[in-house]
mmJSON file of the N, C-alpha and C atoms, coordinates in Angstrom:
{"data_MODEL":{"atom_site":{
"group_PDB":["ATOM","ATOM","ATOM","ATOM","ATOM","ATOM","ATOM","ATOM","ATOM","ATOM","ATOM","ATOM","ATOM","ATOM","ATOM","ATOM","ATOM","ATOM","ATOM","ATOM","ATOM","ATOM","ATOM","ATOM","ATOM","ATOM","ATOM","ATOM","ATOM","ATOM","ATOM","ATOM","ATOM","ATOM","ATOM","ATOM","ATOM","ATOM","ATOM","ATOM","ATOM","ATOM","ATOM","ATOM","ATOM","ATOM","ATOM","ATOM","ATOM","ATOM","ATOM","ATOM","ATOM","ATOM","ATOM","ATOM","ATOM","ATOM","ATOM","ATOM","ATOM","ATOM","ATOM","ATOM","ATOM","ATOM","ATOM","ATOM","ATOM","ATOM","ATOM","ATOM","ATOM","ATOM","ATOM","ATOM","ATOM","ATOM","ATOM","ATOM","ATOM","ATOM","ATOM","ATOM","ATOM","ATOM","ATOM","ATOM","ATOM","ATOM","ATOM","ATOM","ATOM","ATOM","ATOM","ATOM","ATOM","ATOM","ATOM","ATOM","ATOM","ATOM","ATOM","ATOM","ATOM","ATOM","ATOM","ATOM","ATOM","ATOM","ATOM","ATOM","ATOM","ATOM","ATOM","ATOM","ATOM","ATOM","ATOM","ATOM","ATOM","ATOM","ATOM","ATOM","ATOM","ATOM","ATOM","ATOM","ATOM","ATOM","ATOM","ATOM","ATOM","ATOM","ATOM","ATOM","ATOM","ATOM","ATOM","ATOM","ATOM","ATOM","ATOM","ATOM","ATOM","ATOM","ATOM","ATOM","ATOM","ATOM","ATOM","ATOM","ATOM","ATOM","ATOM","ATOM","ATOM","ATOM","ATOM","ATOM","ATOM","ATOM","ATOM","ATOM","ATOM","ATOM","ATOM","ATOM","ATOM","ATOM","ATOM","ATOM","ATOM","ATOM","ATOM","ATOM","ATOM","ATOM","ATOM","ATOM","ATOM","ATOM","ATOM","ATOM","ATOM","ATOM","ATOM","ATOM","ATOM","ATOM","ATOM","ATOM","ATOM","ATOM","ATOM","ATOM","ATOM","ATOM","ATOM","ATOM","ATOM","ATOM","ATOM","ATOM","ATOM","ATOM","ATOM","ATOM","ATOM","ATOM","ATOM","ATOM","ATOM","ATOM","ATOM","ATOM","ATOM","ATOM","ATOM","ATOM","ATOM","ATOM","ATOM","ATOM","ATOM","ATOM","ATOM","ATOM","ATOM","ATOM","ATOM"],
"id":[1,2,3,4,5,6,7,8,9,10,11,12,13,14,15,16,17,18,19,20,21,22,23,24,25,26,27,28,29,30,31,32,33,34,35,36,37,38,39,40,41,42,43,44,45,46,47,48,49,50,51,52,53,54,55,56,57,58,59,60,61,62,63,64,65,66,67,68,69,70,71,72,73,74,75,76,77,78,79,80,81,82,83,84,85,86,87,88,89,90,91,92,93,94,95,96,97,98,99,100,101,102,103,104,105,106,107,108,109,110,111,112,113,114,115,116,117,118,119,120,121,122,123,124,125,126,127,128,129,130,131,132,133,134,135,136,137,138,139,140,141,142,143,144,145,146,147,148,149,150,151,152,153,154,155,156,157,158,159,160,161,162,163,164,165,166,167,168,169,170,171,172,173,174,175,176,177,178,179,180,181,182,183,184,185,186,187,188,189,190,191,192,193,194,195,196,197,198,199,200,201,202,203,204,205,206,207,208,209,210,211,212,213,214,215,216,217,218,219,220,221,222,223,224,225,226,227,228,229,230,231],
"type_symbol":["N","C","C","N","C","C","N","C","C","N","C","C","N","C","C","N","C","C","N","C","C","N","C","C","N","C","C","N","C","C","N","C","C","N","C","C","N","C","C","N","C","C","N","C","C","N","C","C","N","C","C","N","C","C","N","C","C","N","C","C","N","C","C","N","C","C","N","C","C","N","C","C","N","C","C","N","C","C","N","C","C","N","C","C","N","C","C","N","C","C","N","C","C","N","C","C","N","C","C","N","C","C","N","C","C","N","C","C","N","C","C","N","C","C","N","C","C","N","C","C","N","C","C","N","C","C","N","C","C","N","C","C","N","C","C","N","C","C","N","C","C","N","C","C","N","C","C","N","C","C","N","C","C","N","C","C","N","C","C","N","C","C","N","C","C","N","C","C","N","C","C","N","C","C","N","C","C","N","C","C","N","C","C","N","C","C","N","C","C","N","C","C","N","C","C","N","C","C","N","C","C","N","C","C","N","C","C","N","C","C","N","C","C","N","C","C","N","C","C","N","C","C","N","C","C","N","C","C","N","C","C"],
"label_atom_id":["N","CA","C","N","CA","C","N","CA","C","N","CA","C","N","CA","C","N","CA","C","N","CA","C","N","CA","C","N","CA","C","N","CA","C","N","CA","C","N","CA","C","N","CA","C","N","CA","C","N","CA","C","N","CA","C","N","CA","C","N","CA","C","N","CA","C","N","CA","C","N","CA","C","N","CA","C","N","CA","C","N","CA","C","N","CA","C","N","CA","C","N","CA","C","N","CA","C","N","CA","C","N","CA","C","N","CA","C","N","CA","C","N","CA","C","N","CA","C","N","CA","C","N","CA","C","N","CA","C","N","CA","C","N","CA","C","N","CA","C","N","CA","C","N","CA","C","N","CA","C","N","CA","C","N","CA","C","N","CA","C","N","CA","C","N","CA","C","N","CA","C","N","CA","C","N","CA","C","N","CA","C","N","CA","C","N","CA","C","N","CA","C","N","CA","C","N","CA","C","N","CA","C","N","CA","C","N","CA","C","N","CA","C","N","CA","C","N","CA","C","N","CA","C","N","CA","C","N","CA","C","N","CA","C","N","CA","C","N","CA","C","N","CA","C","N","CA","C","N","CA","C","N","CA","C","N","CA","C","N","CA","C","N","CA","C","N","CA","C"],
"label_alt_id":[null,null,null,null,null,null,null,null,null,null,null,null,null,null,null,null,null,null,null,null,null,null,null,null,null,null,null,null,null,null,null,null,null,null,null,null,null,null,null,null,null,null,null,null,null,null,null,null,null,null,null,null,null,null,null,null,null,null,null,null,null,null,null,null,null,null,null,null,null,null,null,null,null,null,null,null,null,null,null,null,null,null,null,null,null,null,null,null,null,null,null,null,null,null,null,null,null,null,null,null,null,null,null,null,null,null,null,null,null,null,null,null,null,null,null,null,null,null,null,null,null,null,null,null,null,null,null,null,null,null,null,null,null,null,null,null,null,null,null,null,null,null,null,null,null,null,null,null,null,null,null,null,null,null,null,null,null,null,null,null,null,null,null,null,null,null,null,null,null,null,null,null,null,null,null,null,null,null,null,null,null,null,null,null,null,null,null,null,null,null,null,null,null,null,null,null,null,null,null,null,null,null,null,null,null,null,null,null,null,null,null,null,null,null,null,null,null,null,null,null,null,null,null,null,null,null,null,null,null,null,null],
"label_comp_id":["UNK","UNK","UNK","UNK","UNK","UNK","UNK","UNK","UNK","UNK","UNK","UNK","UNK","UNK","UNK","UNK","UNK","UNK","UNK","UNK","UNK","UNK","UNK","UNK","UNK","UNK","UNK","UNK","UNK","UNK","UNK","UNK","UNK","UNK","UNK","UNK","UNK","UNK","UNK","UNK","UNK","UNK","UNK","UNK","UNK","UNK","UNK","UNK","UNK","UNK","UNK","UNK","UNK","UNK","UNK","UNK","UNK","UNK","UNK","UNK","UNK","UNK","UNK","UNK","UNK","UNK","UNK","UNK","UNK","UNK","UNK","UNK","UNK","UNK","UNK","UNK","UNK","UNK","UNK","UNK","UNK","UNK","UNK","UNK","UNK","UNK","UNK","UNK","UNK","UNK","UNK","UNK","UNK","UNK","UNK","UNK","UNK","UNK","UNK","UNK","UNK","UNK","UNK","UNK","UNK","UNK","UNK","UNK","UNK","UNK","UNK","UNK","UNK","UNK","UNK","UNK","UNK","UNK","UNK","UNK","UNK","UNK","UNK","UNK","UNK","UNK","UNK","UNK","UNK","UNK","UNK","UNK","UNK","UNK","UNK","UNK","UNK","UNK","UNK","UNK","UNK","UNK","UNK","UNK","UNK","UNK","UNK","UNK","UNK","UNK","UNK","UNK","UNK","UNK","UNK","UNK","UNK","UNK","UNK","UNK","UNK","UNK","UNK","UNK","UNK","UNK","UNK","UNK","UNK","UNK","UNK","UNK","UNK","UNK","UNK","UNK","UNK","UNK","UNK","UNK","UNK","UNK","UNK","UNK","UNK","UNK","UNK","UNK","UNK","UNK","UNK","UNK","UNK","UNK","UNK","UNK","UNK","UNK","UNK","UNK","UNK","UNK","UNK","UNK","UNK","UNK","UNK","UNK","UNK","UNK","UNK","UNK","UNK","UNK","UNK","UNK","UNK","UNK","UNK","UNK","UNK","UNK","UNK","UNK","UNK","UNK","UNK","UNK","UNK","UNK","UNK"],
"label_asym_id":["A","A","A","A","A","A","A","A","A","A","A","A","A","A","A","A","A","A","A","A","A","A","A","A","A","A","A","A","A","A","A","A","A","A","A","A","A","A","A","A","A","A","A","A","A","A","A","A","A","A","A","A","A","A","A","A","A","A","A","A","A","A","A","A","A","A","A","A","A","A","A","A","A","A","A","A","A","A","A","A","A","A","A","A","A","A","A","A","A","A","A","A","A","A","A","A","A","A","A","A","A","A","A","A","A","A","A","A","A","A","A","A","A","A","A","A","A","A","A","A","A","A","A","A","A","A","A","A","A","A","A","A","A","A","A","A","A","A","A","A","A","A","A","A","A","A","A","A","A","A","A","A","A","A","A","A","A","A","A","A","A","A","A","A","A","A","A","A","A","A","A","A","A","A","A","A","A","A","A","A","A","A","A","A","A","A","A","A","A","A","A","A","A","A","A","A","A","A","A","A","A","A","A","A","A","A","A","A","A","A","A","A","A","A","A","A","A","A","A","A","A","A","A","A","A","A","A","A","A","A","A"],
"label_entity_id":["1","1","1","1","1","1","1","1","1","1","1","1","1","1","1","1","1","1","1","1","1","1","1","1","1","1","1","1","1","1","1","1","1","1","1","1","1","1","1","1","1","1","1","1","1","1","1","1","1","1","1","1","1","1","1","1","1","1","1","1","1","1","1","1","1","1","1","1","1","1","1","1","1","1","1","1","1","1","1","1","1","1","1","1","1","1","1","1","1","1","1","1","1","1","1","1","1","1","1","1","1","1","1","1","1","1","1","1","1","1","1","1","1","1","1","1","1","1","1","1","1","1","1","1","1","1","1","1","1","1","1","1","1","1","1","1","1","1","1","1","1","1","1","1","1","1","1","1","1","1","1","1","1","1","1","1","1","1","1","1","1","1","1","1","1","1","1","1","1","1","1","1","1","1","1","1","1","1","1","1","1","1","1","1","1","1","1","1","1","1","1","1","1","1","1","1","1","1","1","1","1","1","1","1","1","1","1","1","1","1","1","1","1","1","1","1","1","1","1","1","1","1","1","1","1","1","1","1","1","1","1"],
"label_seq_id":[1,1,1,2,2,2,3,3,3,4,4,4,5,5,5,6,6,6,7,7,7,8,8,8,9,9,9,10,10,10,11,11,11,12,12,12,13,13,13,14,14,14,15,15,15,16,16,16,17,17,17,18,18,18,19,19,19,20,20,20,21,21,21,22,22,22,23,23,23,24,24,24,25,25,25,26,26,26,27,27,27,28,28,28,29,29,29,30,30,30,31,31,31,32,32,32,33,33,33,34,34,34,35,35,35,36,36,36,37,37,37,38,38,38,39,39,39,40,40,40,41,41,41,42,42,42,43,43,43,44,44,44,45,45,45,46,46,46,47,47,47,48,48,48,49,49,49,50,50,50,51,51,51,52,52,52,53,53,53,54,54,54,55,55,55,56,56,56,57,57,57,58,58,58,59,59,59,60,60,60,61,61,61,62,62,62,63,63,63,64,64,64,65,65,65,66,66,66,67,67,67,68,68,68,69,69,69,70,70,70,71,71,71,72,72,72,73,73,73,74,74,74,75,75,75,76,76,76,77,77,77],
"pdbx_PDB_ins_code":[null,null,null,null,null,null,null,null,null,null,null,null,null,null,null,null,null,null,null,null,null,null,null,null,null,null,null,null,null,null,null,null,null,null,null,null,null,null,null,null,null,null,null,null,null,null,null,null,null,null,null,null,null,null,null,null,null,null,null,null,null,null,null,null,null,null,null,null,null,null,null,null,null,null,null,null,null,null,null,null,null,null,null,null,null,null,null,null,null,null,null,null,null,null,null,null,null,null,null,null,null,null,null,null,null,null,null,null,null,null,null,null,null,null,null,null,null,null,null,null,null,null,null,null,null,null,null,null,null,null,null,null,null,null,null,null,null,null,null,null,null,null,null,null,null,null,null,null,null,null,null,null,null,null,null,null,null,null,null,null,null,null,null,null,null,null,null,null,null,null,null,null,null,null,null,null,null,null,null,null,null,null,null,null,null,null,null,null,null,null,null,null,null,null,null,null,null,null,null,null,null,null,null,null,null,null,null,null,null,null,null,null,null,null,null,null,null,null,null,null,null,null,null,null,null,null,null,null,null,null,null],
"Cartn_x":[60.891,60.983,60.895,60.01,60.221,60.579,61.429,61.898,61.536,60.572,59.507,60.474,61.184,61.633,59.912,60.574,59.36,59.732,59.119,59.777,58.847,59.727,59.223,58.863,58.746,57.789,56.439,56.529,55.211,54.521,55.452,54.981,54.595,55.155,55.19,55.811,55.171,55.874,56.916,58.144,58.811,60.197,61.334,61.385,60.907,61.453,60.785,62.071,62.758,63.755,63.234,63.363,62.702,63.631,63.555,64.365,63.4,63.145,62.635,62.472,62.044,62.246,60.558,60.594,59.305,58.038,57.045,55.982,56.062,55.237,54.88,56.51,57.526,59.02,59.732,60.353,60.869,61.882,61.945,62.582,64.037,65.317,66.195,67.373,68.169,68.977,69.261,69.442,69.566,71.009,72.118,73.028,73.34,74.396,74.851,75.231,75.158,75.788,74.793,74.698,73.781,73.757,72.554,72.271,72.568,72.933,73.447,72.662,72.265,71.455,72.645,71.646,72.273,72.984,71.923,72.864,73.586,74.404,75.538,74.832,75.458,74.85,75.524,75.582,76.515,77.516,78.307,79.39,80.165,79.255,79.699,79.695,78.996,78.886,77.894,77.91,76.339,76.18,75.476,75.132,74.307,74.323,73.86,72.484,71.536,70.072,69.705,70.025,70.196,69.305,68.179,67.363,67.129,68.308,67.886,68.941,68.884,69.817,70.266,71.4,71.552,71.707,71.487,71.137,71.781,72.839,72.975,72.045,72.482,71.115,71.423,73.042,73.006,72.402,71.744,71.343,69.495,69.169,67.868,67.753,66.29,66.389,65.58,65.571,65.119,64.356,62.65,61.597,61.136,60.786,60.341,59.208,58.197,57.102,56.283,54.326,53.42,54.002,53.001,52.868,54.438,55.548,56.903,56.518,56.069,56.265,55.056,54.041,52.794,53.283,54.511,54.163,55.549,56.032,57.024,56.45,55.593,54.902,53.711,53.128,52.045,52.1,53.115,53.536,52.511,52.644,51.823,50.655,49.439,48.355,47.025],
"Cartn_y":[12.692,13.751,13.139,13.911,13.575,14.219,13.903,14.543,14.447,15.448,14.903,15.163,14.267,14.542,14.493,15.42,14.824,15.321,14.665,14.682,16.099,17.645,18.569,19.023,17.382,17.724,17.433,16.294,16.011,15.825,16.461,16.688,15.104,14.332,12.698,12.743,12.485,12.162,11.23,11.343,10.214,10.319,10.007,8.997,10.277,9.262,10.018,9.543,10.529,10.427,10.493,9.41,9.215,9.133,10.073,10.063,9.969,8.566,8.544,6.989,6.882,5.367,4.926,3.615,2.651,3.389,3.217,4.019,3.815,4.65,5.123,5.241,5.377,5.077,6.647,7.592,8.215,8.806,9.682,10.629,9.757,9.584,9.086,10.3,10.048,11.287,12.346,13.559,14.854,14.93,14.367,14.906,16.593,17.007,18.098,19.057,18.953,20.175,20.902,22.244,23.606,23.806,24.496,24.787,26.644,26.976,28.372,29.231,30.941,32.06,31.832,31.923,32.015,33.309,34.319,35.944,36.439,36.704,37.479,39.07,39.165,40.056,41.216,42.485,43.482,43.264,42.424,42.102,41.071,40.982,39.793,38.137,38.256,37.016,35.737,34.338,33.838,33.345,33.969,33.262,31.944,31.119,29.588,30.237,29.306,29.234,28.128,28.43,27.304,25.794,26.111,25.261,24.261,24.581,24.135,23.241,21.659,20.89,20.79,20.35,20.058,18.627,17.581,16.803,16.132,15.042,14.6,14.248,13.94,13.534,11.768,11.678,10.286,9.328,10.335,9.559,8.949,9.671,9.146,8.006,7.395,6.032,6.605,5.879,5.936,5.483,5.617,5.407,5.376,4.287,4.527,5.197,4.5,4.916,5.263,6.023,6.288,5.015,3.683,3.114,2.569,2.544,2.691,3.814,4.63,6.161,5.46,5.464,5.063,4.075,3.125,1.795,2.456,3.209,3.704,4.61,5.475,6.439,5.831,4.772,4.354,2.703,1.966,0.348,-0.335,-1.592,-2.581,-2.752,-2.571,-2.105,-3.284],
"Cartn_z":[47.644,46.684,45.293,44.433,43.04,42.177,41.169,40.402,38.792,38.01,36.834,35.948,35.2,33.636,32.739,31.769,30.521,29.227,28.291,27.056,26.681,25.889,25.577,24.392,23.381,22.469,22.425,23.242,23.34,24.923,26.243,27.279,27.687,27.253,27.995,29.213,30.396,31.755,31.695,32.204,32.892,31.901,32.417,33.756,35.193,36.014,37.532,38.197,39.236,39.733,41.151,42.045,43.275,44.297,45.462,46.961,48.02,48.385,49.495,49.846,51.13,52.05,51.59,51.974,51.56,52.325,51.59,52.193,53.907,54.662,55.812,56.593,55.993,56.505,56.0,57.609,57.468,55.797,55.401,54.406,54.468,53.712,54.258,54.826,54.979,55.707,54.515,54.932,53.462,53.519,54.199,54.221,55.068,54.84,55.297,54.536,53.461,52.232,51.9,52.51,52.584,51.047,50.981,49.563,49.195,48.583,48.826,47.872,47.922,47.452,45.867,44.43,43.568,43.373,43.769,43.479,44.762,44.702,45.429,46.221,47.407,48.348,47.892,48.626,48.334,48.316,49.542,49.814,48.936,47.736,46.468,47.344,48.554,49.023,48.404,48.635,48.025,49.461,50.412,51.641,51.371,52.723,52.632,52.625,52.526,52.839,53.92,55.2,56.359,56.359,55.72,55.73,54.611,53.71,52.181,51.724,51.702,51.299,49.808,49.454,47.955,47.794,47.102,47.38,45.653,45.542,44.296,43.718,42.608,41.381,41.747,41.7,42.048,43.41,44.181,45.242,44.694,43.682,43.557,42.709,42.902,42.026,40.82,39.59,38.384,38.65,37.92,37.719,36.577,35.788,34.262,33.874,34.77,34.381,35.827,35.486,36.832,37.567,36.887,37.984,39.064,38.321,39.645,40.713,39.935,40.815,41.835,41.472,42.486,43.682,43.06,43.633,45.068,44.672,45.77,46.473,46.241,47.258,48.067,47.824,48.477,48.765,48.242,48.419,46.803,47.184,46.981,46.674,45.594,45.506,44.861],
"occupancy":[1.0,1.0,1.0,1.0,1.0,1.0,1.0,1.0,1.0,1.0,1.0,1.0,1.0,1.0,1.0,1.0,1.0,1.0,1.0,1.0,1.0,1.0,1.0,1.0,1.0,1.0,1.0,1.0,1.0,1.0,1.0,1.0,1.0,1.0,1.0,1.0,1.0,1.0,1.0,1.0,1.0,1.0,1.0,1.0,1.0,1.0,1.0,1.0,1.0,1.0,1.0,1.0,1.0,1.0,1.0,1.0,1.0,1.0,1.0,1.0,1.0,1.0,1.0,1.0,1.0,1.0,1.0,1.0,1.0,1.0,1.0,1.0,1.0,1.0,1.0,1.0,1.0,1.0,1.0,1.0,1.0,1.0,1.0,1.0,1.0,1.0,1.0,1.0,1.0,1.0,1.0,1.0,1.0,1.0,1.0,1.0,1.0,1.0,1.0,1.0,1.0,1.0,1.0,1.0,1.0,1.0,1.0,1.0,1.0,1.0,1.0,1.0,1.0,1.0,1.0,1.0,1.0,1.0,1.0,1.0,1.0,1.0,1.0,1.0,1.0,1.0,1.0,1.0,1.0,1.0,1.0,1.0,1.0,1.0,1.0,1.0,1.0,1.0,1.0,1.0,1.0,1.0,1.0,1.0,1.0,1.0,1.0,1.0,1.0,1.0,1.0,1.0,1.0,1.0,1.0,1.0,1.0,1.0,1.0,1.0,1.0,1.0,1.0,1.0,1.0,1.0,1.0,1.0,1.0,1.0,1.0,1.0,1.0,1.0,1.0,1.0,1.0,1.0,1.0,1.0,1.0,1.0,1.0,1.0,1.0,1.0,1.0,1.0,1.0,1.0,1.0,1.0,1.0,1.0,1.0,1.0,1.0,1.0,1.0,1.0,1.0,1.0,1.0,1.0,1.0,1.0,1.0,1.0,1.0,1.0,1.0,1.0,1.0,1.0,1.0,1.0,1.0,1.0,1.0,1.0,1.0,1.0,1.0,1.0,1.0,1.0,1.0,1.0,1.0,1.0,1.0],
"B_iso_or_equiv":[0.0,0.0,0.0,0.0,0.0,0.0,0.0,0.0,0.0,0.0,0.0,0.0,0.0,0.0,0.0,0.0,0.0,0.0,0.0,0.0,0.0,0.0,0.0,0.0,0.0,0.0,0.0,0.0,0.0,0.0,0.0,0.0,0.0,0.0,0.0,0.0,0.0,0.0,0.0,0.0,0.0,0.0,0.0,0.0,0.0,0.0,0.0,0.0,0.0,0.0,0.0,0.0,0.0,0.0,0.0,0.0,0.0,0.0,0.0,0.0,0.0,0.0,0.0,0.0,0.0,0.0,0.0,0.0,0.0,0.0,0.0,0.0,0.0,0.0,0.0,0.0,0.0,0.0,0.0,0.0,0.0,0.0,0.0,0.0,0.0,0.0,0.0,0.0,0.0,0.0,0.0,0.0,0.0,0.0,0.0,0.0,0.0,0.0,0.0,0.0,0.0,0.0,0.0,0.0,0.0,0.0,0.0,0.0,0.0,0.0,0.0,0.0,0.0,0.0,0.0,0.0,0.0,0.0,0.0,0.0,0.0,0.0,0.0,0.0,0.0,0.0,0.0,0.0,0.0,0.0,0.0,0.0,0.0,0.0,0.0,0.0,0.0,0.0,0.0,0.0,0.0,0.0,0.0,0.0,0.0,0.0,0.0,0.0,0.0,0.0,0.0,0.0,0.0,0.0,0.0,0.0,0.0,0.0,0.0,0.0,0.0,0.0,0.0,0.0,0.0,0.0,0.0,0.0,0.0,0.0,0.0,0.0,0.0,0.0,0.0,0.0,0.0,0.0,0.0,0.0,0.0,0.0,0.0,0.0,0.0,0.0,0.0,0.0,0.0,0.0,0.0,0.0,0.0,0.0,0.0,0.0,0.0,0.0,0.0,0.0,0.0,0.0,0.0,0.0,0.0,0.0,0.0,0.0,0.0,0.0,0.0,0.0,0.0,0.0,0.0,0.0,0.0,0.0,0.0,0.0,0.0,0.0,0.0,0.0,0.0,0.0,0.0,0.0,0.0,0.0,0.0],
"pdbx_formal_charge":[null,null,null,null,null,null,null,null,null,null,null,null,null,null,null,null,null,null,null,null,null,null,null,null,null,null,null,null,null,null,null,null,null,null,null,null,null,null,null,null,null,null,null,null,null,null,null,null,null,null,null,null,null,null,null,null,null,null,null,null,null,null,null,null,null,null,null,null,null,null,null,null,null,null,null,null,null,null,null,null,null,null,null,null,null,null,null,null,null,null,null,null,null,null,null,null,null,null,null,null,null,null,null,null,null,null,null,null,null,null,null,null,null,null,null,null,null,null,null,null,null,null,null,null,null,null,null,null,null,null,null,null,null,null,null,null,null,null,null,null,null,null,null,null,null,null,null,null,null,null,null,null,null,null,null,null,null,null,null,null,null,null,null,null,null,null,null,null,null,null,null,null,null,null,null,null,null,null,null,null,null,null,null,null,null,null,null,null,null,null,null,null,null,null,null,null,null,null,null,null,null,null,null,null,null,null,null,null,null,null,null,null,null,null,null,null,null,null,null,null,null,null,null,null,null,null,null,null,null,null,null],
"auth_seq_id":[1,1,1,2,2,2,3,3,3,4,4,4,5,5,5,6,6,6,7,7,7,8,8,8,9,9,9,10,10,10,11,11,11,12,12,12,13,13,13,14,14,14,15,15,15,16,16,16,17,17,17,18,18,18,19,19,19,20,20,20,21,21,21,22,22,22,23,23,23,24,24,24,25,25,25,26,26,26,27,27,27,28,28,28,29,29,29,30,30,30,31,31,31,32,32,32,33,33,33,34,34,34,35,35,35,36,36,36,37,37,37,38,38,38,39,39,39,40,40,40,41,41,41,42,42,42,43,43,43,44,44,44,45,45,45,46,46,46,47,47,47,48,48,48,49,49,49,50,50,50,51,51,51,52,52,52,53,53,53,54,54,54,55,55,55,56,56,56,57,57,57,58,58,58,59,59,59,60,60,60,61,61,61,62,62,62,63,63,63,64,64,64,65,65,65,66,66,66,67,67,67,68,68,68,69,69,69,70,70,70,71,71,71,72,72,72,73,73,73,74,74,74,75,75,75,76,76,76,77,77,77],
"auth_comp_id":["UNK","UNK","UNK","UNK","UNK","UNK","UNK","UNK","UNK","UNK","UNK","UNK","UNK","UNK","UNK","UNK","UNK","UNK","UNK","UNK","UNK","UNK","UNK","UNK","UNK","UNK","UNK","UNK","UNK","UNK","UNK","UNK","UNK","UNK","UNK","UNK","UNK","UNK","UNK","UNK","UNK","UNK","UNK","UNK","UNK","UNK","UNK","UNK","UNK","UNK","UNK","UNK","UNK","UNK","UNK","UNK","UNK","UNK","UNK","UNK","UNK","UNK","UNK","UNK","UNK","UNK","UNK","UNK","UNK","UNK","UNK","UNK","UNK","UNK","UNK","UNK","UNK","UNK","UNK","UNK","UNK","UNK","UNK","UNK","UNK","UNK","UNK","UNK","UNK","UNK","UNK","UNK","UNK","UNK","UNK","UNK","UNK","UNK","UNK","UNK","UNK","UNK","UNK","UNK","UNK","UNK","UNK","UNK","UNK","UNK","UNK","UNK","UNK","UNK","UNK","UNK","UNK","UNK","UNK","UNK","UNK","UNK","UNK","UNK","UNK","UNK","UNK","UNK","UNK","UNK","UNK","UNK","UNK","UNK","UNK","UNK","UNK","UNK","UNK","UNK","UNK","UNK","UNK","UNK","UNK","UNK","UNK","UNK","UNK","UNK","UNK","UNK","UNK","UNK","UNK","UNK","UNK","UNK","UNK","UNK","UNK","UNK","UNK","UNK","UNK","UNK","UNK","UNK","UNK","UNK","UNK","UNK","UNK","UNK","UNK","UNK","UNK","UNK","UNK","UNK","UNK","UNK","UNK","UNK","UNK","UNK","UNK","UNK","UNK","UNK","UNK","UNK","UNK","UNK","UNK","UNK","UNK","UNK","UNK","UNK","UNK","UNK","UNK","UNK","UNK","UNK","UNK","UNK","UNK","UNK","UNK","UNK","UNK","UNK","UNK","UNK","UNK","UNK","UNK","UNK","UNK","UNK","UNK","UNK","UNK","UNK","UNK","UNK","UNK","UNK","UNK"],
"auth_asym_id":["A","A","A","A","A","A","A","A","A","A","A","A","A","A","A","A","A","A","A","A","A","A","A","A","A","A","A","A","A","A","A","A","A","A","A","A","A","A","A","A","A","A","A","A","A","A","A","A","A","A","A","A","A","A","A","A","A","A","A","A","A","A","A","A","A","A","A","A","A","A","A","A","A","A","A","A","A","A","A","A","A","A","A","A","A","A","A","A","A","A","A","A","A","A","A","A","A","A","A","A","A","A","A","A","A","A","A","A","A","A","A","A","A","A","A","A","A","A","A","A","A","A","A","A","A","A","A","A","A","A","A","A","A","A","A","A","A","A","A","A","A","A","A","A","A","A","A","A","A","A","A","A","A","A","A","A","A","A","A","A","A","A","A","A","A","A","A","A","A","A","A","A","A","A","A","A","A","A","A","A","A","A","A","A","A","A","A","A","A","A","A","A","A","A","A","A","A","A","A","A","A","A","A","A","A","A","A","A","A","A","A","A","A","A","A","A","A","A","A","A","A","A","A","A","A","A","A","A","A","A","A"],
"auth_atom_id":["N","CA","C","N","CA","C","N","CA","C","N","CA","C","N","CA","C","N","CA","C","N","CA","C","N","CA","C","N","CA","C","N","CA","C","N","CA","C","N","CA","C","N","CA","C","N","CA","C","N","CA","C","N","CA","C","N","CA","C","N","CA","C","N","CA","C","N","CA","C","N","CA","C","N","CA","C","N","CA","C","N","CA","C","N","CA","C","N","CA","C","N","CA","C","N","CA","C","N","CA","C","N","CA","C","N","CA","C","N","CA","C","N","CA","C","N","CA","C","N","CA","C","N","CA","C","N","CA","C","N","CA","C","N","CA","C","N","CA","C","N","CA","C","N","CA","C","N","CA","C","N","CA","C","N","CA","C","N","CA","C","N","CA","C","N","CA","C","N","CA","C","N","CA","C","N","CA","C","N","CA","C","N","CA","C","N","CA","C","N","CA","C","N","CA","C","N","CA","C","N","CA","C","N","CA","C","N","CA","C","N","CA","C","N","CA","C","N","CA","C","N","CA","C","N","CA","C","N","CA","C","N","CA","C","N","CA","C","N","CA","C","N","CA","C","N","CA","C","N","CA","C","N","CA","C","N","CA","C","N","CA","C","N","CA","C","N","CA","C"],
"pdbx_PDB_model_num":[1,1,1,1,1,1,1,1,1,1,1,1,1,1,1,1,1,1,1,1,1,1,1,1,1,1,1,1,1,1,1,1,1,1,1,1,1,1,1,1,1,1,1,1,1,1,1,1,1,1,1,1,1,1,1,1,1,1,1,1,1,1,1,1,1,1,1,1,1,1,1,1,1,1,1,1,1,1,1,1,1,1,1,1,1,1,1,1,1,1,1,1,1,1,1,1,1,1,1,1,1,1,1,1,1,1,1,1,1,1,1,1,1,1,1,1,1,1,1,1,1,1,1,1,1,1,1,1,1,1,1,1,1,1,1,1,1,1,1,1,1,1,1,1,1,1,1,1,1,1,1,1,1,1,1,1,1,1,1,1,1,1,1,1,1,1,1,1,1,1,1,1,1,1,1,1,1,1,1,1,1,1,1,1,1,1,1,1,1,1,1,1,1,1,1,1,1,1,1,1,1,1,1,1,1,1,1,1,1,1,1,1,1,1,1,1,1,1,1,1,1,1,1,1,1,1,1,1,1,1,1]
}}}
């Protein structure tokens, strides 16, 4: 997963916040903490969304720039 910061005056990419294992290598585990509906049902409930993890910010790695981002999604070039 990537995550695009960018600067919004001048639309500069990066940093890049990266969750994932070395190329061709399984996703790493999502954890278990369901991600939940922001608005409330009739019942003033926020039901889960079963399929949808939440996932810290602290689990991803920093990326400064493309080529980090490149060099983690595809290896060694």
């Amino acid at each position: 997963m990537i995550w695009v910061w960018f600067d919004p005056d001048t639309l500069e990419l990066g940093p890049f916040l990266w969750f994932g294992g070395d190329p061709g290598e399984q996703l790493p585990d999502l954890g278990d903490k369901t991600a939940r509906h922001k608005r409330r049902n009739k019942e003033g409930l926020r039901p889960e969304r079963a399929r949808i993890r939440e996932i810290n910010k602290g689990r991803f790695d920093r990326l400064d720039d493309i080529q980090q981002l490149a060099k983690a999604l595809f290896g060694a070039f």
